[in-house]
C-alpha positions, 0 to 999 in steps of 0.5 A: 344390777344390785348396788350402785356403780361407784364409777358413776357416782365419779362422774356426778361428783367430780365436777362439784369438787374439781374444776379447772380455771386458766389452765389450773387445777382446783380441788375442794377440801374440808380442812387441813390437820395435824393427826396421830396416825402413822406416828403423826402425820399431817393431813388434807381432807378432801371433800367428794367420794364415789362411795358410800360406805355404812361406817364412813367416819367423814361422811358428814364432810365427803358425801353427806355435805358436798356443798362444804370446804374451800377450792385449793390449788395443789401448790396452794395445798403442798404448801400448807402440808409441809407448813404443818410438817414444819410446826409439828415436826412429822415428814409424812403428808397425806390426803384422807376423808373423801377418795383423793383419785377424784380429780387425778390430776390435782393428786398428781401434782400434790403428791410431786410437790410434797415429795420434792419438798422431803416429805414422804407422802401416804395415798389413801385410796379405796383403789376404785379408779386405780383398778379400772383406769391402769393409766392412773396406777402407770402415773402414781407408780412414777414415784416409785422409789421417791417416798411414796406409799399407797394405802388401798383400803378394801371394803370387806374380805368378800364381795358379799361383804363389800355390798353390806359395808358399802351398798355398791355393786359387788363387783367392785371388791375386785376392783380394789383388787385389781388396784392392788394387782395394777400397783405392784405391777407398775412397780411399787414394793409391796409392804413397803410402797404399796399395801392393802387395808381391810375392813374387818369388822363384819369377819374378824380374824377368819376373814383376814385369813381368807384374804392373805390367801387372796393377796398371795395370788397376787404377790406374796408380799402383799399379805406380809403387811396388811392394816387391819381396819375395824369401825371405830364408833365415834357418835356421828358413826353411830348415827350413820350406822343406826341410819343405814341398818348395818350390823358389824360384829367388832367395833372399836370404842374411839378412847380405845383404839389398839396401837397397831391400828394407830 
């Protein structure tokens, strides 16, 4: 098989990041943050992924260093979410950093007690476990219409180019897909509740082109809102890009990043 399987990579990291005591679920994050995307936003970075992207801007903190962060109740983490939605004033909540779908049934809980509490709540996800499990996809899709939003965050326009962002198994580009096929189809609106991004900086303009044509398949409002996603070259990127001997062709500079990708 050429690349690694992510979904083995989930059954190694899961338990080092997610753990049930009495009946309770705890999940291990990094920090917690007030931030400029999506117009202000407040932020939980979780610790753990099942992948290993050559550009991860947190990789220090979600697989370079699984032994970081603090255990967190989801009560725990929605409280601390709206607290900072109250002192800075955003009614968005998001998790971010490693992939939030490891220990499901934490997000879940998250994503119900932010939302009850008024916030609107953006996943973040690479859409691994929401394209191989559609249990997962049926769950989230509960909160259609509630204020939720589901960013799924495509490595690449290809499978190729998955494999030369990511190192993992091609196949899984179409898994993202899939994730994205399953959302809409457990009724989530596209553009507005569920969208896909796109990491571009091995295409650019050409391979955004290719990969509306593949979202159009699916539903033709998919490709009415995509987030295009370039490398954003902070120094601990640099050092991982140096490291891992990936080759992009755009990158964007961190006191240069364009408004419509903020």
């Amino acid at each position: 098989m050429l690349g690694y399987d992510p979904l083995e990579v989930t059954k190694s990291v899961e338990p080092r990041v997610y753990v049930e005591r009495a009946g309770t679920g705890y999940r291990k994050y990094f920090r917690f943050r007030i931030d400029r995307w999506y117009g202000g936003i407040v932020t939980g970075d979780v610790v753990g992924c099942n992948m290993r992207c050559k550009f991860c801007w947190a990789w220090y903190f979600t697989w370079g260093d699984i032994n970081r962060g603090d255990y967190y109740t989801a009560d725990e983490v929605s409280r601390k979410l709206v607290s900072l939605s109250e002192s800075s004033g955003y009614r968005r909540a998001r998790l971010s950093g490693g992939e939030p779908t490891i220990g499901f049934k934490h997000l879940i809980e998250v994503v119900g007690k932010v939302i009850s509490s008024g916030l609107s709540f953006v996943l973040e996800t690479n859409g691994v476990l929401l394209g191989l499990r559609r249990e997962y996809s049926e769950q989230v899709g509960r909160f259609k219409g509630s204020g939720i939003e589901v960013r799924v965050s495509v490595k690449g326009t290809s499978p190729e180019e998955f494999y030369e962002l990511t190192g993992a198994d091609p196949r899984f580009w179409y898994i993202q897909i899939e994730a994205l096929k399953n959302l809409v189809e457990v009724g989530l609106e596209p553009a507005r509740e569920v969208y896909p991004a796109v990491m571009l900086s091995l295409s650019g303009e050409d391979g955004l082109r290719k990969f509306s044509n593949i979202l159009q398949l699916i539903h033709p409002g998919l490709s009415e809102l995509v987030d295009e996603e370039y490398i954003i070259l902070y120094k601990h990127v640099k050092e991982l890009i140096k490291k891992t001997g990936l080759r992009p062709r755009y990158v964007v500079l961190p006191d240069r990043v364009p408004s419509e990708m903020i």
